[in-house]
C-alpha positions in Angstrom: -23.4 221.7 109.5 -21.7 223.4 112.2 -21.6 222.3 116.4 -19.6 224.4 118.1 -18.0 221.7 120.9 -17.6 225.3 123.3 -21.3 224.9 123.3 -24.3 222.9 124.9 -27.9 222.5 123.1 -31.6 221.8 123.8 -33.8 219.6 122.5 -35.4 222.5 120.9 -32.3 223.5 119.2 -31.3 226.4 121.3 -27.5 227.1 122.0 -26.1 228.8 125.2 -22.1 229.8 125.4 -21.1 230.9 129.2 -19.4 233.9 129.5 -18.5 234.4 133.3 -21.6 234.1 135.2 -23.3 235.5 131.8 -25.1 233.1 129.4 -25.7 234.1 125.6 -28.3 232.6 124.3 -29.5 231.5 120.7 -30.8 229.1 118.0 -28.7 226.5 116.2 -27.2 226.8 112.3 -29.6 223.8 112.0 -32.3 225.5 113.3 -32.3 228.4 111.4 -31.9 226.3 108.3 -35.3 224.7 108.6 -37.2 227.7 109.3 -35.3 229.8 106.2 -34.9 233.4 105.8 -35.3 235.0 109.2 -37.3 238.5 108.8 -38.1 239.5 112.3 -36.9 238.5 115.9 -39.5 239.6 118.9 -38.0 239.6 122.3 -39.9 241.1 124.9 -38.5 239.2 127.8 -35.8 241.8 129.4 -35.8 242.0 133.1 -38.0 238.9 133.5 -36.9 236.0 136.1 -37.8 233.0 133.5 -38.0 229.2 134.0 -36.1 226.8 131.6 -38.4 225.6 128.8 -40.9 228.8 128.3 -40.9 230.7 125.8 -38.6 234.2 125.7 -39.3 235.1 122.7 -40.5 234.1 118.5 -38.4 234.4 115.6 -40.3 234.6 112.3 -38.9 233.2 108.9 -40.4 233.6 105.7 -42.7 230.9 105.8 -43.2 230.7 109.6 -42.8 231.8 113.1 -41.2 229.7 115.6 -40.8 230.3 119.6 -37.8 230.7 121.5 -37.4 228.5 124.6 -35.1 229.5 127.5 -32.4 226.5 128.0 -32.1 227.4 131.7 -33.4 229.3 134.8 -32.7 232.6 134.8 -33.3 236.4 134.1 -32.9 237.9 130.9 -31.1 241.1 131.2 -30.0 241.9 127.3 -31.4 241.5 123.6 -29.1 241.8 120.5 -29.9 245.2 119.5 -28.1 244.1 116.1 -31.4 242.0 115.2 -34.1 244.8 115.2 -32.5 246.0 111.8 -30.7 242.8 110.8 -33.0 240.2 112.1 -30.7 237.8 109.0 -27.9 238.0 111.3 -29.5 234.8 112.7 -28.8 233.1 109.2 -25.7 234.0 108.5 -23.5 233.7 111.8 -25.9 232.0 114.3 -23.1 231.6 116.8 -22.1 235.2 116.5 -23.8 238.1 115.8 -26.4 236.3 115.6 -26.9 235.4 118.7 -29.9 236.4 120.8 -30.3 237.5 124.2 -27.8 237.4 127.3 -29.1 236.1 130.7 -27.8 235.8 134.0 -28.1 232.0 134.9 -29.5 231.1 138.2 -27.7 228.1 138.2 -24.3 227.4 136.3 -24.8 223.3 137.2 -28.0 223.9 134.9 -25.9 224.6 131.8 -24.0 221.4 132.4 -26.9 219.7 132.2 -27.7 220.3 128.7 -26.7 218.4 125.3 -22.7 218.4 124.2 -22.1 219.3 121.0 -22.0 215.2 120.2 -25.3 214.5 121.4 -26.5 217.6 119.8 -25.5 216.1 116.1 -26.9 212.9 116.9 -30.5 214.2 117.6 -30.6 216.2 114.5 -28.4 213.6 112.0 
């Protein structure tokens, strides 16, 4: 399995990557492994000022659907328009194209705060 060390992680297995004062924002190669084929991604969140922990949007595999929790304070300002016709993007290159939505971060401290990639592999080894 796959931890990026660029990256930090949530509890809920969540990613974020900083890109300038930009976060991109999605779910973990381990997380999309337990929830299987990935057929739909809703994300109605764009424009919203948004607290870390709620929810941002669902993802919905095969078998289930699973919500999307925001790792930090923010505003969400894009979606991956790549997922509304290839929602199995989040399968096959969860770090890349994959990825989910983009967010302006209201604090970049907040980012530090979350899991390495080492403490990452320890909660979910």
């Amino acid at each position: 399995m796959n931890f990026p060390e660029s990256l930090r992680y949530t509890k809920d297995h969540e990613w974020i990557r900083m890109e300038g004062d930009i976060a991109v924002i999605g779910i973990t190669e381990f997380a999309q492994h337990e929830l299987g084929d990935i057929v739909y991604v809703e994300i109605e969140s764009v424009g919203k000022e948004m607290s870390s922990g709620e929810v941002f949007g669902t993802v919905e595999a095969v078998k289930t659907v699973s919500d999307l929790y925001l790792p930090v304070n923010g505003s969400v300002i894009e979606v991956n328009p790549k997922l509304n016709s290839n929602p199995e993007l989040v399968n096959s290159d969860p770090y890349g194209d994959g990825w989910m939505v983009k967010m302006k971060v209201a604090s970049a401290g907040d980012v530090n705060a979350l899991m390495d990639a080492a403490a990452y592999k320890a909660l979910v080894d």
